[in-house]
C-alpha positions as CSV (number, residue, x, y, z in Angstrom):
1,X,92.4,117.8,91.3
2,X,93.6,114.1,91.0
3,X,96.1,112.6,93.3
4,X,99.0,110.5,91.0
5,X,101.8,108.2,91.6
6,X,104.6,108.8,89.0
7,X,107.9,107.2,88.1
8,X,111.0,109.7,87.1
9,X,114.3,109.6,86.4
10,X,116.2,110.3,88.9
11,X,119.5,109.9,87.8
12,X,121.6,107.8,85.0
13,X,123.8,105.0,84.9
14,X,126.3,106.4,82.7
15,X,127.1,104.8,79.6
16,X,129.4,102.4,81.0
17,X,127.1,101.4,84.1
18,X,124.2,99.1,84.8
19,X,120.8,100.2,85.4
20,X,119.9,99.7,89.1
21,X,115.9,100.2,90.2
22,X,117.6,104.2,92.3
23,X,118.1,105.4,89.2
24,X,113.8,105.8,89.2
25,X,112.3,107.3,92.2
26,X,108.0,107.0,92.5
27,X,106.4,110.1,93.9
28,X,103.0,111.4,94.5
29,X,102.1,114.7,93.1
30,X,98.4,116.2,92.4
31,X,97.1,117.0,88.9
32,X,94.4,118.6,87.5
33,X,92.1,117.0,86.0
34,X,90.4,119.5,83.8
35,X,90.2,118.4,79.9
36,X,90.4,120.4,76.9
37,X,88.8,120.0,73.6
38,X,90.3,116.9,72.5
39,X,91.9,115.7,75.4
40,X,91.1,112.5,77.9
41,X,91.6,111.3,81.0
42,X,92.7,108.0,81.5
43,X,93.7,105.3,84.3
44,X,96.9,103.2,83.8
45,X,96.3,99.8,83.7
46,X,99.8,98.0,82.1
47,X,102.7,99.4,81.4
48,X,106.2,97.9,79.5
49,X,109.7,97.6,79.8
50,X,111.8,96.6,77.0
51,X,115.6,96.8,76.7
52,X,115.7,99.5,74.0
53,X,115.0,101.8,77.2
54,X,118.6,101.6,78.7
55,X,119.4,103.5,75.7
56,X,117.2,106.3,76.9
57,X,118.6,106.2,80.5
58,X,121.7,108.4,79.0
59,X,122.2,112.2,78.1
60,X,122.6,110.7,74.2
61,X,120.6,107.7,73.1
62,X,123.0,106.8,69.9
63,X,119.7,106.6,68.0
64,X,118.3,109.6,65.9
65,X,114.6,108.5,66.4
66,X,114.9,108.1,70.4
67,X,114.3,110.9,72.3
68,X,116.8,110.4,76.2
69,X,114.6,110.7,79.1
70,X,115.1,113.8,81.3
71,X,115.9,113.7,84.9
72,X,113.7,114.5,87.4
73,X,110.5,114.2,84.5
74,X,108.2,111.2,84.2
75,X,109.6,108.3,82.1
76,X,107.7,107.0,79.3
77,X,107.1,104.1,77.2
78,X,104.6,101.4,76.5
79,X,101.5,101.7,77.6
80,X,97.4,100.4,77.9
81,X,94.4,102.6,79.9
82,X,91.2,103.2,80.2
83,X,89.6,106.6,79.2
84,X,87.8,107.6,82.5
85,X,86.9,111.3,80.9
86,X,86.6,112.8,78.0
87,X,86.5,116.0,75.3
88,X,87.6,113.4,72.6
89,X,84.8,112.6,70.2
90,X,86.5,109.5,69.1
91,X,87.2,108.1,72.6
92,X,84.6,107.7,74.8
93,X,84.3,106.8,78.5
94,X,85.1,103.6,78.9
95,X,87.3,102.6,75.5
96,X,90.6,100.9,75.9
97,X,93.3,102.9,74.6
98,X,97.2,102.7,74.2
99,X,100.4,104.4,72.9
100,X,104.0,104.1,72.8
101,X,104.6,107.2,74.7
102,X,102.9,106.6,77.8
103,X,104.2,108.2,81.6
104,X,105.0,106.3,84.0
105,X,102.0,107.2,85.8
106,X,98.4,106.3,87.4
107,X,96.4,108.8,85.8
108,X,97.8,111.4,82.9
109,X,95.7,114.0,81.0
110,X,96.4,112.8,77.2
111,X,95.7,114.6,74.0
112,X,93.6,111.6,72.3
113,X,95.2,112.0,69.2
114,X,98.2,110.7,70.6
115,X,96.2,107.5,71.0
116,X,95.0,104.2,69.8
117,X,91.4,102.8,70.4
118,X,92.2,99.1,71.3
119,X,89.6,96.3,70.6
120,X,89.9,93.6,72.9
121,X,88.7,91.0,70.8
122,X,92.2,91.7,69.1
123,X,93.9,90.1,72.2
124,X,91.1,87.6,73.4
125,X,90.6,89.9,76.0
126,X,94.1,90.3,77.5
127,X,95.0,93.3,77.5
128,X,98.5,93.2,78.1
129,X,99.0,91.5,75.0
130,X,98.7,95.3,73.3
131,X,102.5,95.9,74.3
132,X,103.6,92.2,73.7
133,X,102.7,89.9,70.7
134,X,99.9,91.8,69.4
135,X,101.9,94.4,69.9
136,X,105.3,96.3,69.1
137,X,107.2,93.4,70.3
138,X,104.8,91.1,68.1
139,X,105.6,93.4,64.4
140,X,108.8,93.3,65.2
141,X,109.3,89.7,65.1
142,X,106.9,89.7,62.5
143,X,108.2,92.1,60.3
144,X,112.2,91.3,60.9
145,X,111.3,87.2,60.3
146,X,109.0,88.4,57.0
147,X,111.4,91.6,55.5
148,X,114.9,90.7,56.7
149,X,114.4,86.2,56.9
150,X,113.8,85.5,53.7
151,X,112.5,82.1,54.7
152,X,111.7,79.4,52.0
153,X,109.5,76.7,53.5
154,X,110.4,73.1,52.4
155,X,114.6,74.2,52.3
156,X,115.4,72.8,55.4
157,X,116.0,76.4,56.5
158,X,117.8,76.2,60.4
159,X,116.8,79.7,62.6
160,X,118.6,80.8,65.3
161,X,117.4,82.7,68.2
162,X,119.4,84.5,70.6
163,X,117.2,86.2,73.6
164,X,115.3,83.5,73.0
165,X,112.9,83.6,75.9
166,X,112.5,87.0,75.4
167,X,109.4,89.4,74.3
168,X,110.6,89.9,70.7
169,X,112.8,86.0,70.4
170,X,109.5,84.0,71.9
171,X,108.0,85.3,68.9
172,X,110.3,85.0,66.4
173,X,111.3,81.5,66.9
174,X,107.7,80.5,66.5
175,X,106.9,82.4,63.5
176,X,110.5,81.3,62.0
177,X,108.7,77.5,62.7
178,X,105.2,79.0,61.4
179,X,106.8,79.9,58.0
180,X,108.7,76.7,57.5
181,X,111.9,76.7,59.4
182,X,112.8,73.0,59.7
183,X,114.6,74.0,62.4
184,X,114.3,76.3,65.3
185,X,116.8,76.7,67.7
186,X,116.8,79.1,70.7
187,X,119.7,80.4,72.9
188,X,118.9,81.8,76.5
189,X,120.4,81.9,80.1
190,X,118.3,79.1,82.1
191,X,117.5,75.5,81.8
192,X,114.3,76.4,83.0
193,X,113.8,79.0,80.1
194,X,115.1,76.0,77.4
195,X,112.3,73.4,78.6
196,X,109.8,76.4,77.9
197,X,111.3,77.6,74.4
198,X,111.5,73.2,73.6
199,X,107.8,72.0,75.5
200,X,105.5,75.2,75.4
201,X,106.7,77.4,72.1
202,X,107.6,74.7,69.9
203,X,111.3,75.3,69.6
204,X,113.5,72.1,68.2
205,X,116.1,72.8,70.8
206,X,117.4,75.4,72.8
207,X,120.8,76.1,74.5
208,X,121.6,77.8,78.0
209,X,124.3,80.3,77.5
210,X,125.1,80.1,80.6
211,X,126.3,76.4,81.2
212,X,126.9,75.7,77.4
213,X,129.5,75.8,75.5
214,X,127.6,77.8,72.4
215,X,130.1,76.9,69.5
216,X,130.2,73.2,70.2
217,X,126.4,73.5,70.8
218,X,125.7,75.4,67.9
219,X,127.3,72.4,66.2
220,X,125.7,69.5,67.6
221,X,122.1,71.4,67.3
222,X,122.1,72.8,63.5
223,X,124.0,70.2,62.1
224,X,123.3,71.6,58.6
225,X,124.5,75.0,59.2
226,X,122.7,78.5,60.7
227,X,121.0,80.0,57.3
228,X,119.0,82.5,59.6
229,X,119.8,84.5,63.0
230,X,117.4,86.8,64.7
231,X,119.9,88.6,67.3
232,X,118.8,90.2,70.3
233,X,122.2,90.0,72.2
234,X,125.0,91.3,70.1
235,X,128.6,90.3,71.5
236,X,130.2,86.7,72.1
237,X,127.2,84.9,71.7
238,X,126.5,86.6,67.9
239,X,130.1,85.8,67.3
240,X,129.5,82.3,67.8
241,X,126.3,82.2,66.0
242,X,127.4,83.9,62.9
243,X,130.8,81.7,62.5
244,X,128.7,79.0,62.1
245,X,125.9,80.2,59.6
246,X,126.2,79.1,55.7
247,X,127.0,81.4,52.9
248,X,124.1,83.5,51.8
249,X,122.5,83.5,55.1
250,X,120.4,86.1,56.6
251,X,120.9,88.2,60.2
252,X,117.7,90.1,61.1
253,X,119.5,92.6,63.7
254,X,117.1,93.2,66.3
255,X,118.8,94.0,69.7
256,X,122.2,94.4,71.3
257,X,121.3,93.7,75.1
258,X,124.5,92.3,76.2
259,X,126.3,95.9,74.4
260,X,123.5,98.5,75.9
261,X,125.6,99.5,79.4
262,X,129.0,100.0,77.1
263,X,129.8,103.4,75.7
264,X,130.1,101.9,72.1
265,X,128.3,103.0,68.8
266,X,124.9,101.7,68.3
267,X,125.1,98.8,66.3
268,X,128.3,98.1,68.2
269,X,131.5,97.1,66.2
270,X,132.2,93.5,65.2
271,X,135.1,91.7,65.6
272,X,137.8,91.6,62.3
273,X,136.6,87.7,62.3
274,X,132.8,88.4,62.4
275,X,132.9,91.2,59.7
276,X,135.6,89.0,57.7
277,X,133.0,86.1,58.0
278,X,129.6,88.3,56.8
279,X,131.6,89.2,53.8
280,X,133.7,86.1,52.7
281,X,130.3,84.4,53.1
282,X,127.6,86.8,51.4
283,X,125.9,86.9,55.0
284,X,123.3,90.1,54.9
285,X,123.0,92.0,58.3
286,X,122.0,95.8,56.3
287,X,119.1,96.3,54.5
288,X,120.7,99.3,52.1
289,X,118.4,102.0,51.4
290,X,119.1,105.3,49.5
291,X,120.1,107.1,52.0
292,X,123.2,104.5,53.6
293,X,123.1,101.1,55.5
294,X,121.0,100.7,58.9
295,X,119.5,97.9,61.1
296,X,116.0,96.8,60.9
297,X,113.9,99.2,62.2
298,X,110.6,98.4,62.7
299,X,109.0,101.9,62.9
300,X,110.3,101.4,59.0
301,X,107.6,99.5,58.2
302,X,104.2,101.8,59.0
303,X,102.3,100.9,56.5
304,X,102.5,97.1,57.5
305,X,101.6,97.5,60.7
306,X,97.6,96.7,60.3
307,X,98.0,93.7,58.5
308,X,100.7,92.3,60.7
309,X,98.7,92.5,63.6
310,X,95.6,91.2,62.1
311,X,97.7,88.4,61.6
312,X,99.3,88.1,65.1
313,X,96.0,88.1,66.1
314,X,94.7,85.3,64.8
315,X,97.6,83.1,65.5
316,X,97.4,84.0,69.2
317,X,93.7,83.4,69.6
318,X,94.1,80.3,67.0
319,X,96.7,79.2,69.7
320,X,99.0,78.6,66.7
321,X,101.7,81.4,68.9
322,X,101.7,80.6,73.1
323,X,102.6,83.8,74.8
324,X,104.6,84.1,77.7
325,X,104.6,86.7,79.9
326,X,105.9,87.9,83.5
327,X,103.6,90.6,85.0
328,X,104.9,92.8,88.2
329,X,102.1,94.4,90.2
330,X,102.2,97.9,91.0
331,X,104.3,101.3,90.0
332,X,106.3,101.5,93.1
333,X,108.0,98.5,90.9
334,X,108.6,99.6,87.7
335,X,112.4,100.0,88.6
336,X,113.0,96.9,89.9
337,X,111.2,95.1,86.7
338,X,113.1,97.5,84.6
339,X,116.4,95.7,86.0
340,X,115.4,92.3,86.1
341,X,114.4,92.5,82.6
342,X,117.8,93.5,81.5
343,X,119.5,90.9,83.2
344,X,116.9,88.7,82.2
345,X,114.9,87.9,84.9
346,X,111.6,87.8,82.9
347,X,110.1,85.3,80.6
348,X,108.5,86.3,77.6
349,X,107.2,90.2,77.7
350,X,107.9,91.8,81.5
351,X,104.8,94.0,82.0
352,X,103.8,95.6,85.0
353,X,100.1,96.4,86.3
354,X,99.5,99.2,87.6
355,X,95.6,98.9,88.3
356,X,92.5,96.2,87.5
């Protein structure tokens, strides 16, 4: 028997309420520790937070391919261990493993063929990197600037980000400069955030929401027009953005932050001017497929995967993308990361260790 700290959900927000660090409670419970054929053991060693979580906080997620959490039962997401037993052939003691449906918990009993054998050469050693830009986090930026973009180097193509400082937006502003944006331009809530995005990730410019007036902003900093937006944020600040982008422009839809504690449909409704601007303008936010319209999903693009991480790979150990992160130490505070990412209290990917 095994003595484990876990994290459950205790009770939810409601759709219209904001995530506070009660709504998880960490107990202690014992487990055993016996393995069947094909099963391992492992220690927790990182675990993520990311904002499409809120979502799973309610009784309905608004998402067919998110599964809500249920009170009072471990929470799960992101997550990097160590195999400290096994009855897996494939995984022996000792091999660095991770998946994206992880507990909330020090130890867990895990059929192995729910996992993936990590190499840390991959991430120059740094293992957190797994659920950031080598990671999840990483394709998605990768695979929203490369599907949805449609960047032509050498067009004087301006990219917006909004969420900027952010695990997914830290990524895609640099790949949006990588691929030949002449301009990158970032939006985030901190002056502090904007010298980052401008001195460390290579953004031209970035704007704080916060103390900013975007629209006049916008204007001053993209002088040419917005021909792509990767949105994080949804709401007034995507209003802005789009208003201001040129006709055939792209939006790679990524995240809705500033919509997830409203009981609204998931993509949230635009305003009569935003729609009437998207249309008048030829602006793509949809990629159609056969069977109707939907957002970029990254989970859409499986057979990508490999490569794309190969190549955030290299451009992390190359030093060609910088990643930021902010790391939280221990499981007793996975609820209070949890709610400082959402108000955006982290910069780059918020990860918390749980052991070395």
């Amino acid at each position: 028997m095994l003595k484990v700290k876990r994290v459950v959900l205790h009770s939810r927000p409601g759709k219209n309420g904001h995530p506070v660090p009660g709504n998880f409670r960490v107990e202690e419970t014992v487990k055993s520790s016996e393995l069947k054929e094909g099963q391992v053991l492992v220690r927790t060693l990182y675990l993520s937070v990311d904002p499409y979580m809120r979502c799973r906080m309610n009784d309905d997620t608004g998402a067919d391919y998110l599964l809500p959490w249920r009170l009072e039962e471990p929470v799960d997401g992101g997550g990097v261990g160590i195999v400290v037993a096994s009855k897996n052939e494939a995984l022996s003691v000792g091999s660095i493993v991770t998946s994206f449906s992880w507990s909330w918990q020090t130890y867990d009993v895990m059929d192995g063929s729910l996992l993936q054998k990590v190499n840390p050469e991959m991430v120059d050693g740094h293992l957190s990197y797994v659920m950031g830009a080598v990671g999840m986090p990483g394709l998605t930026a990768l695979l929203g600037v490369r599907e949805k973009g449609h960047v032509n180097p050498g067009t004087n193509q301006t990219m917006v980000v909004s969420g900027a400082a952010g695990a997914c937006g830290s990524i895609a502003g640099q790949i949006g400069r990588l691929d030949g944006c002449e301009r990158v331009v970032g939006i985030c809530g901190s002056d502090q955030k904007c010298k980052i995005l401008v001195t460390e990730l290579g953004f031209t410019t970035a704007i704080n929401y916060k103390t900013e007036d975007i629209s006049s902003a916008l204007r001053e900093h993209c002088p040419n027009g917005i021909d792509i937006y990767f949105d994080n944020v949804g709401g007034p600040i995507s209003d802005a953005v789009i208003s201001q982008m040129n006709t055939g422009g792209h939006v790679i839809l990524c995240g809705q932050i500033s919509q997830y504690n409203k009981d609204v449909p998931y993509p949230p409704p635009l305003s009569k001017d935003t729609q009437d601007t998207l249309c008048r303008k030829n602006i793509t936010r949809y990629k159609t497929l056969k069977r109707g319209k939907e957002r970029f999903v990254v989970l859409n693009y499986m057979e990508k995967h490999e490569e794309g991480l190969v190549q955030l790979s290299h451009w992390v150990k190359t030093g060609q993308i910088k990643v930021l992160e902010t790391v939280v130490n221990g499981i007793e505070n996975m609820g209070d990361a949890f709610c400082s990412m959402m108000t955006g209290g982290n910069v780059g990917k918020q990860i918390v260790k749980i052991s070395d």
